[in-house]
PDB file of N, CA, C and O in Angstrom:
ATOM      1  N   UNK A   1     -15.419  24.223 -17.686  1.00  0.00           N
ATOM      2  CA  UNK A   1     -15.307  24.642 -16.287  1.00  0.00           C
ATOM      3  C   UNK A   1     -16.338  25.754 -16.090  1.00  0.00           C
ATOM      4  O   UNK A   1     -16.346  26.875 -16.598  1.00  0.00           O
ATOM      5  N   UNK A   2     -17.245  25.170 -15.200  1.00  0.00           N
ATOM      6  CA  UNK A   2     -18.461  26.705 -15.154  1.00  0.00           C
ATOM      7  C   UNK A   2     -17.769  28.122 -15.185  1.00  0.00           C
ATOM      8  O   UNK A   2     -16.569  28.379 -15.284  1.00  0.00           O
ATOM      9  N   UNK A   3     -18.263  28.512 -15.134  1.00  0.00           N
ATOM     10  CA  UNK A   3     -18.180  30.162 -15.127  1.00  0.00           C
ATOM     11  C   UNK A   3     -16.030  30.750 -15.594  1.00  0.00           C
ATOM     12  O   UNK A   3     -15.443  31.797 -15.321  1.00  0.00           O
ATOM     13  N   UNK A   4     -15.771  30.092 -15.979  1.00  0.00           N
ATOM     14  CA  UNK A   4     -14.111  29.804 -16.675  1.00  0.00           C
ATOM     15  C   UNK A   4     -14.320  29.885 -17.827  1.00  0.00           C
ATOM     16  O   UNK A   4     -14.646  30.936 -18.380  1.00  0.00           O
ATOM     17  N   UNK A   5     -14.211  29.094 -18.240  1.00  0.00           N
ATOM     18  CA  UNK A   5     -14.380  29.044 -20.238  1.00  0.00           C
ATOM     19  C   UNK A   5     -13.898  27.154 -20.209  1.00  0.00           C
ATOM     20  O   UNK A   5     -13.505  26.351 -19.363  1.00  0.00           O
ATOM     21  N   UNK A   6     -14.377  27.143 -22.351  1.00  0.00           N
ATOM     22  CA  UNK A   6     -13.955  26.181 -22.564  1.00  0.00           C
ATOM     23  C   UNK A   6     -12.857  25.296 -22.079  1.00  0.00           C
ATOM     24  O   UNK A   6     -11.835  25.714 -21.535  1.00  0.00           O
ATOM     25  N   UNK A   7     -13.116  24.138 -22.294  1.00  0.00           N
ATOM     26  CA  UNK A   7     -11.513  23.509 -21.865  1.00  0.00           C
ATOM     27  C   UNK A   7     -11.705  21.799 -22.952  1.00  0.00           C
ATOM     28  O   UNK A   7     -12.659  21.038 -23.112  1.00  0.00           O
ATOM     29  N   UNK A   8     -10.295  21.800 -23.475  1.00  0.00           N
ATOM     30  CA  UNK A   8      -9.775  20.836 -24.346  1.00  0.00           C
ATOM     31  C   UNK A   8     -10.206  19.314 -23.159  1.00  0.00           C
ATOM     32  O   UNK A   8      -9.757  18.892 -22.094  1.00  0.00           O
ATOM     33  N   UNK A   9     -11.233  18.936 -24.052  1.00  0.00           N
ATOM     34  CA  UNK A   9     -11.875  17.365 -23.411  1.00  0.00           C
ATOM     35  C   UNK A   9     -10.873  16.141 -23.093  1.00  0.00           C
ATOM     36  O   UNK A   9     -11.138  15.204 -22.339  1.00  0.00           O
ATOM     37  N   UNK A  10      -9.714  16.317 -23.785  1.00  0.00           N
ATOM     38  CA  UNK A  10      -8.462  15.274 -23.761  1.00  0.00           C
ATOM     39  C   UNK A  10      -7.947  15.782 -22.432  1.00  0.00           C
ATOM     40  O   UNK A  10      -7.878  14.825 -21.660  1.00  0.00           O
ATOM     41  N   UNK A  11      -7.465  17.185 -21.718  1.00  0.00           N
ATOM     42  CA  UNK A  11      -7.009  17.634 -21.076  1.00  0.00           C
ATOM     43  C   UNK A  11      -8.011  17.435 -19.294  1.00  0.00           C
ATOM     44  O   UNK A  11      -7.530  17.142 -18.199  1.00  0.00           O
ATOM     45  N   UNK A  12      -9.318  17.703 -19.621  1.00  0.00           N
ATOM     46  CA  UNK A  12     -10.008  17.457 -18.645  1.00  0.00           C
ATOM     47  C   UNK A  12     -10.196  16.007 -18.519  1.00  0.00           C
ATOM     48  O   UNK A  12     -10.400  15.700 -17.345  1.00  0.00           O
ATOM     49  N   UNK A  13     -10.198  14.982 -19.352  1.00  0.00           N
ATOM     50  CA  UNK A  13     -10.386  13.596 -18.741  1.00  0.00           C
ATOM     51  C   UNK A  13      -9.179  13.398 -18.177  1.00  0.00           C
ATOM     52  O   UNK A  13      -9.218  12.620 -17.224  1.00  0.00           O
ATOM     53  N   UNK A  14      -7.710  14.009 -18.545  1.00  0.00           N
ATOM     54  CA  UNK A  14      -6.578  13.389 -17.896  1.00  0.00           C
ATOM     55  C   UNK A  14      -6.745  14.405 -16.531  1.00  0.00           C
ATOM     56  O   UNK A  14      -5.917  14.167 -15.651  1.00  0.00           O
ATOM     57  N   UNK A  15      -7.591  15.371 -16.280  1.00  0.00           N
ATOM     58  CA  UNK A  15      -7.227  16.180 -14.769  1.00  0.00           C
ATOM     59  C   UNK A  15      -7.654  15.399 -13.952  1.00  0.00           C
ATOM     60  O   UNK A  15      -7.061  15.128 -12.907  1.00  0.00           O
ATOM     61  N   UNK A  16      -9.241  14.700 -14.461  1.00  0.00           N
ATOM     62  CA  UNK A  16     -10.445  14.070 -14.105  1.00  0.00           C
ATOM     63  C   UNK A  16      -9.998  12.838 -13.318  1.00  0.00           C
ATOM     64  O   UNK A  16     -10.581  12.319 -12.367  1.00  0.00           O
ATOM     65  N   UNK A  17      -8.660  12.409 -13.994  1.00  0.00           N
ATOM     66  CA  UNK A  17      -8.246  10.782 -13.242  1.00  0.00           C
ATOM     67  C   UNK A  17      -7.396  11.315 -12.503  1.00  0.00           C
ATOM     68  O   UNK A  17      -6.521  10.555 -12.919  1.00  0.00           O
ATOM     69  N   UNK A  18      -6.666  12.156 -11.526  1.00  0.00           N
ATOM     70  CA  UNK A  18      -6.532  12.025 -10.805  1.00  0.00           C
ATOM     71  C   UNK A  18      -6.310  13.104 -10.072  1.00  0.00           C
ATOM     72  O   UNK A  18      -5.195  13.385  -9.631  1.00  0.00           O
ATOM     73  N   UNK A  19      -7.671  14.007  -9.827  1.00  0.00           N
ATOM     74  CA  UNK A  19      -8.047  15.013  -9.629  1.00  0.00           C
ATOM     75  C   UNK A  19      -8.345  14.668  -7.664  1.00  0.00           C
ATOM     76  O   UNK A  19      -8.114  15.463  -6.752  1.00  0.00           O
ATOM     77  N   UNK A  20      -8.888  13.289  -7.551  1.00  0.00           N
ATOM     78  CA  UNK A  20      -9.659  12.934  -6.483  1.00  0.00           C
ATOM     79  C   UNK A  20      -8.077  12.442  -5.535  1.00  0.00           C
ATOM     80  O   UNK A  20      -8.139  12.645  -4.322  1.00  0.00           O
ATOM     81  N   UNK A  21      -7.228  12.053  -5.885  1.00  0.00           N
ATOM     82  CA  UNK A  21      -5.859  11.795  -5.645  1.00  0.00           C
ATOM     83  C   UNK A  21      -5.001  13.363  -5.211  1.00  0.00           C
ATOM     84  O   UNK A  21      -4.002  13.447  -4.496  1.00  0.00           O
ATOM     85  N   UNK A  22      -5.433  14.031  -5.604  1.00  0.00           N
ATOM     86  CA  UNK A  22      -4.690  15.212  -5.540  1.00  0.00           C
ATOM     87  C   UNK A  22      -5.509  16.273  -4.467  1.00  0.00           C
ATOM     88  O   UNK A  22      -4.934  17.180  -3.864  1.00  0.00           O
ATOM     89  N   UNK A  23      -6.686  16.029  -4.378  1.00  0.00           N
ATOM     90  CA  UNK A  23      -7.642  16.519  -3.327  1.00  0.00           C
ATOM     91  C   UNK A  23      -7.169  15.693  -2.054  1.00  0.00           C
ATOM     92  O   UNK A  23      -6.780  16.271  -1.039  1.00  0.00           O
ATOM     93  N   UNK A  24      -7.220  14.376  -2.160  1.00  0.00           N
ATOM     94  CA  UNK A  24      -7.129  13.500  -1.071  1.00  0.00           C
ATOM     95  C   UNK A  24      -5.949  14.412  -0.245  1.00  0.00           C
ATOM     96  O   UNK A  24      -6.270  14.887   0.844  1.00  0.00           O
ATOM     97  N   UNK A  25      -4.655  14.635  -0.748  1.00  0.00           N
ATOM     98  CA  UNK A  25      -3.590  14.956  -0.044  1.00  0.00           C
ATOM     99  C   UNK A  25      -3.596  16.249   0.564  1.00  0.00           C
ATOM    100  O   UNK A  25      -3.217  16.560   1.693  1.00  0.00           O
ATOM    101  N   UNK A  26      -4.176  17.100  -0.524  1.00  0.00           N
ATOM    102  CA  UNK A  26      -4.328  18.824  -0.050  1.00  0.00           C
ATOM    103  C   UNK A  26      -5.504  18.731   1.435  1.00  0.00           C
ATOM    104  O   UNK A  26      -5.285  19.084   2.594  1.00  0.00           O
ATOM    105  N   UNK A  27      -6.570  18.210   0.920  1.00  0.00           N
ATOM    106  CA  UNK A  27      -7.740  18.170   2.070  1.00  0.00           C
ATOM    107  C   UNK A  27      -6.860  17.881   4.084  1.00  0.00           C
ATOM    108  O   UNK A  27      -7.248  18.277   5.183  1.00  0.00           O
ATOM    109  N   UNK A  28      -5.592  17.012   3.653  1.00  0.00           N
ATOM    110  CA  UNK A  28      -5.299  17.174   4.949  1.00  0.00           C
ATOM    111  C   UNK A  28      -3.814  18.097   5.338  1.00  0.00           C
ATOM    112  O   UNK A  28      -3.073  17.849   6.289  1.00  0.00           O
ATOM    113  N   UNK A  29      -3.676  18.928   4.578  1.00  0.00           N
ATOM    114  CA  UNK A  29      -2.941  20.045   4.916  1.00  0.00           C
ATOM    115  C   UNK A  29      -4.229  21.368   4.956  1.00  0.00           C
ATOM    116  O   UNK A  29      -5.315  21.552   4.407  1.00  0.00           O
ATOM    117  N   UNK A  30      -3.217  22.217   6.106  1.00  0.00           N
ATOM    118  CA  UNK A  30      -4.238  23.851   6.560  1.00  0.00           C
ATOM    119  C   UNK A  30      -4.507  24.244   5.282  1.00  0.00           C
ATOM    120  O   UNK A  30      -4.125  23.874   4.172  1.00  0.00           O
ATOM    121  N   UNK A  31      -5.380  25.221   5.764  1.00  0.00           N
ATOM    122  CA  UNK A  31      -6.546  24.989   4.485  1.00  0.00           C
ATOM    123  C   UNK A  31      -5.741  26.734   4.086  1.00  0.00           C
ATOM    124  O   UNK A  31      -6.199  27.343   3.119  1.00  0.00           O
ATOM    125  N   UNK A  32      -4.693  27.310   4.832  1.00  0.00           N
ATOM    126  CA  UNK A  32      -4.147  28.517   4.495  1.00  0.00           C
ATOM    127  C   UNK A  32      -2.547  28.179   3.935  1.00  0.00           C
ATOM    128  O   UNK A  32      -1.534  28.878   3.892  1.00  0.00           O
ATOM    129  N   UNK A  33      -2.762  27.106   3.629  1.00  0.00           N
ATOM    130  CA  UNK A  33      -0.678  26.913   3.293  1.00  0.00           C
ATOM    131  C   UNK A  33      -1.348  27.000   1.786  1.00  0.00           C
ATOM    132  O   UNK A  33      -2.450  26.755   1.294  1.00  0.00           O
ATOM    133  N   UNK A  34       0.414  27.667   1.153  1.00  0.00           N
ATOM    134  CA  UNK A  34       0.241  28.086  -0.125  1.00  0.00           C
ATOM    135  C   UNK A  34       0.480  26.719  -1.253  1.00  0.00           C
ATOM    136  O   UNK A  34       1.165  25.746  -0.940  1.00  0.00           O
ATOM    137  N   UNK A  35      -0.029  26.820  -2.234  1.00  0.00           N
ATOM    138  CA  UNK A  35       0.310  25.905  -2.750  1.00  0.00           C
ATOM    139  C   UNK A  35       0.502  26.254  -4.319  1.00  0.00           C
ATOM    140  O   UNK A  35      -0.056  27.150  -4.953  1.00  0.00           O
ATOM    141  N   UNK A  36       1.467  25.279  -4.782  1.00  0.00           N
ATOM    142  CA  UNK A  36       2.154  25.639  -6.065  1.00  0.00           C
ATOM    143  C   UNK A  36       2.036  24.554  -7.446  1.00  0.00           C
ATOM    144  O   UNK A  36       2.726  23.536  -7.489  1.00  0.00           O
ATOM    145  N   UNK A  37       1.265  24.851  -8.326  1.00  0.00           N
ATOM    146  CA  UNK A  37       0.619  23.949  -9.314  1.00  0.00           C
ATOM    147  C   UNK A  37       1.921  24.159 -10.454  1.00  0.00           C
ATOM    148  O   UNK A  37       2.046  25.171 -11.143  1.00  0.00           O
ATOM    149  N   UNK A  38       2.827  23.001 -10.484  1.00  0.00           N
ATOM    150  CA  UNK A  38       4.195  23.234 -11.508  1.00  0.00           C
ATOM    151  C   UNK A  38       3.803  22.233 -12.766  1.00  0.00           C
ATOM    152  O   UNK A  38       3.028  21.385 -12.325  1.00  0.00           O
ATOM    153  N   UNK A  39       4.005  22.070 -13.876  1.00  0.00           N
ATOM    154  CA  UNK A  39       3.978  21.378 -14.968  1.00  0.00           C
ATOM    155  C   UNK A  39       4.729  21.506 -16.080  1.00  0.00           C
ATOM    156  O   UNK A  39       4.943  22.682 -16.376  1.00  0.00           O
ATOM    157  N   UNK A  40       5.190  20.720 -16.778  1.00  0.00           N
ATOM    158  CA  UNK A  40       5.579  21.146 -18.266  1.00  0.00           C
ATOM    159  C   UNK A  40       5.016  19.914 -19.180  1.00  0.00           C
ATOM    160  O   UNK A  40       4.922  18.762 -18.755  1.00  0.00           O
ATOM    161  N   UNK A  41       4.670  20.312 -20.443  1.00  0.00           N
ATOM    162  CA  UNK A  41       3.979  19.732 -21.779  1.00  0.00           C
ATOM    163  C   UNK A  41       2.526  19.583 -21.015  1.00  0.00           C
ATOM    164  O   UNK A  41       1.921  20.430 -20.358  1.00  0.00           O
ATOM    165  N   UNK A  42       2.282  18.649 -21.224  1.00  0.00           N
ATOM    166  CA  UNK A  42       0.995  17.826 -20.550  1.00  0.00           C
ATOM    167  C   UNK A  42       0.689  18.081 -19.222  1.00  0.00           C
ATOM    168  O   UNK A  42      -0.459  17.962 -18.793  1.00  0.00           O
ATOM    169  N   UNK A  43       1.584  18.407 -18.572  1.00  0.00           N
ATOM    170  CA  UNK A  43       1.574  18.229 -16.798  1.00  0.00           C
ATOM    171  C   UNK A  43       1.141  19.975 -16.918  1.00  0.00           C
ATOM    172  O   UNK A  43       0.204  20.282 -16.181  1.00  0.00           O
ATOM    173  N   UNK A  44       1.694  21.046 -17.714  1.00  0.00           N
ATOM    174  CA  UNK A  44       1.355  21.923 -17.561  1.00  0.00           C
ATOM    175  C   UNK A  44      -0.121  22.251 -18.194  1.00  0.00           C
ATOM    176  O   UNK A  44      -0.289  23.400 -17.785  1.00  0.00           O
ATOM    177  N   UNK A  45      -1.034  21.988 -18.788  1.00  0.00           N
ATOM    178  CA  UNK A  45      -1.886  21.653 -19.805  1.00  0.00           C
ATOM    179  C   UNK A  45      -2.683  21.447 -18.022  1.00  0.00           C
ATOM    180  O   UNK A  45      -3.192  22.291 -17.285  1.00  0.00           O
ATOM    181  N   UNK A  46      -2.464  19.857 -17.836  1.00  0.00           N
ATOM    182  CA  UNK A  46      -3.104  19.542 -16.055  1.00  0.00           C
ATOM    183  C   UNK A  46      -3.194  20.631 -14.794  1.00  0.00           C
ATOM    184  O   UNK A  46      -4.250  20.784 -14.180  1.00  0.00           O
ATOM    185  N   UNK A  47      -1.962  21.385 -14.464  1.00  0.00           N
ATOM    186  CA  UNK A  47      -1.806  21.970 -13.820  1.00  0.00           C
ATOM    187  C   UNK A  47      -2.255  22.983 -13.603  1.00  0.00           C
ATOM    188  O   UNK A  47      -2.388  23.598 -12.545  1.00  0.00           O
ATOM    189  N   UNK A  48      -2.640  23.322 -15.080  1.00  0.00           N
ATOM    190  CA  UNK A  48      -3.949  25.116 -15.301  1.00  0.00           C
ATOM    191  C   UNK A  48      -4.763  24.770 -14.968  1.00  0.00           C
ATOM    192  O   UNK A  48      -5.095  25.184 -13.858  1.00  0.00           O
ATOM    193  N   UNK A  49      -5.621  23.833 -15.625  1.00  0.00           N
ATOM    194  CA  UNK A  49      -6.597  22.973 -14.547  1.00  0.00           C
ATOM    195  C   UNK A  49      -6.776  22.728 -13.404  1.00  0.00           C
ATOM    196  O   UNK A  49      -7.875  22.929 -12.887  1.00  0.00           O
ATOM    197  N   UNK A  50      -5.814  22.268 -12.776  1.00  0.00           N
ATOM    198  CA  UNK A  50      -5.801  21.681 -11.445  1.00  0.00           C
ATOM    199  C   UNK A  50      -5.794  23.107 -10.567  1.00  0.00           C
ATOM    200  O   UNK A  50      -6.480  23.210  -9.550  1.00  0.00           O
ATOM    201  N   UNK A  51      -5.100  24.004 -10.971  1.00  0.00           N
ATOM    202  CA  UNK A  51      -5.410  25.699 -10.004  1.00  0.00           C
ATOM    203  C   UNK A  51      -6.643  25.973 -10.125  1.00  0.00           C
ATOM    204  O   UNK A  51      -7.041  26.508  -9.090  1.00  0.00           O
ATOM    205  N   UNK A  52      -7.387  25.872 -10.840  1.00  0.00           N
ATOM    206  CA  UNK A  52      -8.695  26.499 -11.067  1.00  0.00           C
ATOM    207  C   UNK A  52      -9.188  25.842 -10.167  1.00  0.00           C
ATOM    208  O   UNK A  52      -9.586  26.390  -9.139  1.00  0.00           O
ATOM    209  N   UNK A  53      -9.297  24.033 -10.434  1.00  0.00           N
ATOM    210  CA  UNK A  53     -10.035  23.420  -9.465  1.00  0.00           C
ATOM    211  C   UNK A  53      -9.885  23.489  -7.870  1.00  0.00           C
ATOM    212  O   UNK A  53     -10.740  23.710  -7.013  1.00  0.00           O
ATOM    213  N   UNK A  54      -8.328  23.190  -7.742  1.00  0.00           N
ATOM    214  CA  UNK A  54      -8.253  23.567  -6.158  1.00  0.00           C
ATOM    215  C   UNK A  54      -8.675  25.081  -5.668  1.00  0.00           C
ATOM    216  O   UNK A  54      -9.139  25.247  -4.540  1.00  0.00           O
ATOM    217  N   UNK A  55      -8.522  25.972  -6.415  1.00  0.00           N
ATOM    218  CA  UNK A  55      -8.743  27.259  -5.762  1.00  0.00           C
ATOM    219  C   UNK A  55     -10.325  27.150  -5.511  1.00  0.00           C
ATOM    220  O   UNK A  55     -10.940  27.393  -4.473  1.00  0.00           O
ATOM    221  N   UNK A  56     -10.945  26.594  -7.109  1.00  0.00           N
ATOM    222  CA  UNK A  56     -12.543  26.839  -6.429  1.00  0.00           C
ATOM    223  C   UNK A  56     -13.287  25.961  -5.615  1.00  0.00           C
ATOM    224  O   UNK A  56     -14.229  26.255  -4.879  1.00  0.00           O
ATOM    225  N   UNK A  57     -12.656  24.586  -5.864  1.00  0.00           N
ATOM    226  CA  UNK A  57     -13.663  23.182  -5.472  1.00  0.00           C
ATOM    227  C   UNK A  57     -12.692  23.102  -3.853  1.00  0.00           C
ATOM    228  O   UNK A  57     -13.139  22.338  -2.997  1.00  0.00           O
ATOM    229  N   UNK A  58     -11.610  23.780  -3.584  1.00  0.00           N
ATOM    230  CA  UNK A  58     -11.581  22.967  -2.045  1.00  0.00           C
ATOM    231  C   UNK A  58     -11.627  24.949  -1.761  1.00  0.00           C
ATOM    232  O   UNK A  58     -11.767  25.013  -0.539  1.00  0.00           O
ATOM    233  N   UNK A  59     -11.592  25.985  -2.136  1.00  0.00           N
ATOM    234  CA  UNK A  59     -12.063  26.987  -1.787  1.00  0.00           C
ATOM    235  C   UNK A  59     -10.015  27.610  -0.597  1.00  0.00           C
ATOM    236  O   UNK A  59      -9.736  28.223   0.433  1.00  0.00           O
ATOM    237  N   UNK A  60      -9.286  26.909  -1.694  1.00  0.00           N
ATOM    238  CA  UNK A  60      -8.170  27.681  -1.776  1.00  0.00           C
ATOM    239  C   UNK A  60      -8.092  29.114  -2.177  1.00  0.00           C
ATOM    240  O   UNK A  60      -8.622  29.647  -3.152  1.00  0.00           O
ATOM    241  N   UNK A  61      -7.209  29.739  -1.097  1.00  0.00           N
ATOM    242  CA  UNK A  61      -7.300  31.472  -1.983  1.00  0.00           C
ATOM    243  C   UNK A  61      -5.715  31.459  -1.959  1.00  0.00           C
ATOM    244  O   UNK A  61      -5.412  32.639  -1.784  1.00  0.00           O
ATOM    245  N   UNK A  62      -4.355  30.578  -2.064  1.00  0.00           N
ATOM    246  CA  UNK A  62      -3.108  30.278  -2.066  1.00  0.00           C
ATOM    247  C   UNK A  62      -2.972  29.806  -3.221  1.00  0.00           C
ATOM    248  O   UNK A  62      -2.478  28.741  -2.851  1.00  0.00           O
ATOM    249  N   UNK A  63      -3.016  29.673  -4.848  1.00  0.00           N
ATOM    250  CA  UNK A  63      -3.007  28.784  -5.561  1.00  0.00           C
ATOM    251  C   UNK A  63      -1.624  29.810  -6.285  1.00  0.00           C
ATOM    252  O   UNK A  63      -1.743  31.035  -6.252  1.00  0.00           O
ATOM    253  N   UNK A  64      -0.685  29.327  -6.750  1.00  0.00           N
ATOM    254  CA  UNK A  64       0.314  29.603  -7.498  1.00  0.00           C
ATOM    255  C   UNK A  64       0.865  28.784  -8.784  1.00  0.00           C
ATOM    256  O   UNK A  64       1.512  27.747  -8.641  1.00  0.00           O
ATOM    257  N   UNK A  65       0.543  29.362 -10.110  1.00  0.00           N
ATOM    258  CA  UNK A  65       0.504  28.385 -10.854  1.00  0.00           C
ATOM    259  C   UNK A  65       2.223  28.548 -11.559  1.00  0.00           C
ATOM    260  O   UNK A  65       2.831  29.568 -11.237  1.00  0.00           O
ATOM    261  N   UNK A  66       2.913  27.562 -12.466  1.00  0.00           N
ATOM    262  CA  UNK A  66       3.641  27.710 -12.866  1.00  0.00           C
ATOM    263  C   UNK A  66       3.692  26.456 -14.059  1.00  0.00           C
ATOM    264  O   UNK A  66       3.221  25.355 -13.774  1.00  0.00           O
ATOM    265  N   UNK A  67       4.403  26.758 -15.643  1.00  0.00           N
ATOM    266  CA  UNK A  67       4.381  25.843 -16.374  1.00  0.00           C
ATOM    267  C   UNK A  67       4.933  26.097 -17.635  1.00  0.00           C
ATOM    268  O   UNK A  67       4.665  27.139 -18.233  1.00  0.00           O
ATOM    269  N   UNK A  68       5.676  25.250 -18.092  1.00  0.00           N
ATOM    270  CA  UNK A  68       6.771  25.153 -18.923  1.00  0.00           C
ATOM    271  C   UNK A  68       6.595  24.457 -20.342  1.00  0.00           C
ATOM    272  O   UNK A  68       6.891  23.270 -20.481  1.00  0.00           O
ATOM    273  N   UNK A  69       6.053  25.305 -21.503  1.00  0.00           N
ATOM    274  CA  UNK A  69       6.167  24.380 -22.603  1.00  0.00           C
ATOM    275  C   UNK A  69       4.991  23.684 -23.003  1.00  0.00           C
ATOM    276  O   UNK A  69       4.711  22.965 -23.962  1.00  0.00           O
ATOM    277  N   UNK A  70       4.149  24.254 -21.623  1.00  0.00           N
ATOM    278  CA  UNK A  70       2.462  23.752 -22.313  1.00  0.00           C
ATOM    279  C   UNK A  70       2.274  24.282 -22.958  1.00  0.00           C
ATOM    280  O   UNK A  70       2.801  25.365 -23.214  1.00  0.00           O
ATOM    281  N   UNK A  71       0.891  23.396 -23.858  1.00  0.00           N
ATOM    282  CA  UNK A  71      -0.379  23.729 -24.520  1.00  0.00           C
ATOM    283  C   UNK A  71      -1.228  24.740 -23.870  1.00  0.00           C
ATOM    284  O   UNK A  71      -1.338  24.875 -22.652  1.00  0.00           O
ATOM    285  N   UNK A  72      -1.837  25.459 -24.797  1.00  0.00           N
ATOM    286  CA  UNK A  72      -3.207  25.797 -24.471  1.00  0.00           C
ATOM    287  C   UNK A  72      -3.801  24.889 -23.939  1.00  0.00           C
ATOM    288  O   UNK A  72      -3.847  23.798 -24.507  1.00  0.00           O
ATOM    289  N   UNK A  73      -4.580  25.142 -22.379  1.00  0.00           N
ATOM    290  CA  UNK A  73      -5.559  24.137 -22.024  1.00  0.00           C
ATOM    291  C   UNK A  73      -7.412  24.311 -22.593  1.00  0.00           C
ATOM    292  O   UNK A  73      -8.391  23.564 -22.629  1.00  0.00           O
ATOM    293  N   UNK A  74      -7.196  25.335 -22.857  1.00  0.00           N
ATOM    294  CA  UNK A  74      -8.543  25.803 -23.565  1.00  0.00           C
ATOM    295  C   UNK A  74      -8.824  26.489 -24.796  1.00  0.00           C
ATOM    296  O   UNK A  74      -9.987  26.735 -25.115  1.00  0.00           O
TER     297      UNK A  74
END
């Protein structure tokens, strides 16, 4: 992740598939509603990911992460 740090390649191909699915839905909610990235094992592993990305790539400043029992994602 540029300017982030490393990240586990198993973890980014699973954000990667359905990263564009998860944009699709946010892109048509206000671009100021808060939003809450929840996961546990794997889903939490995704979900660290997925805050980074929504906060920087759709230029969210609402991102709230939460996760249970993950891995290190990086």
């Amino acid at each position: 992740v540029p300017g982030f740090g490393f990240v586990h390649l198993g973890f980014e191909q699973m954000w990667r598939r359905i990263r564009e699915s998860v944009f699709e839905v946010l892109r048509t909610q206000p671009s100021d509603r808060q939003i809450t990235m929840l996961g546990h094992s794997l889903g939490g592993a995704m979900a660290t990911l997925g805050a980074v990305s929504v906060s920087r790539n759709l230029n969210r400043s609402k991102v709230d992460l939460c996760t249970f029992g993950g891995p290190r994602a990086g």
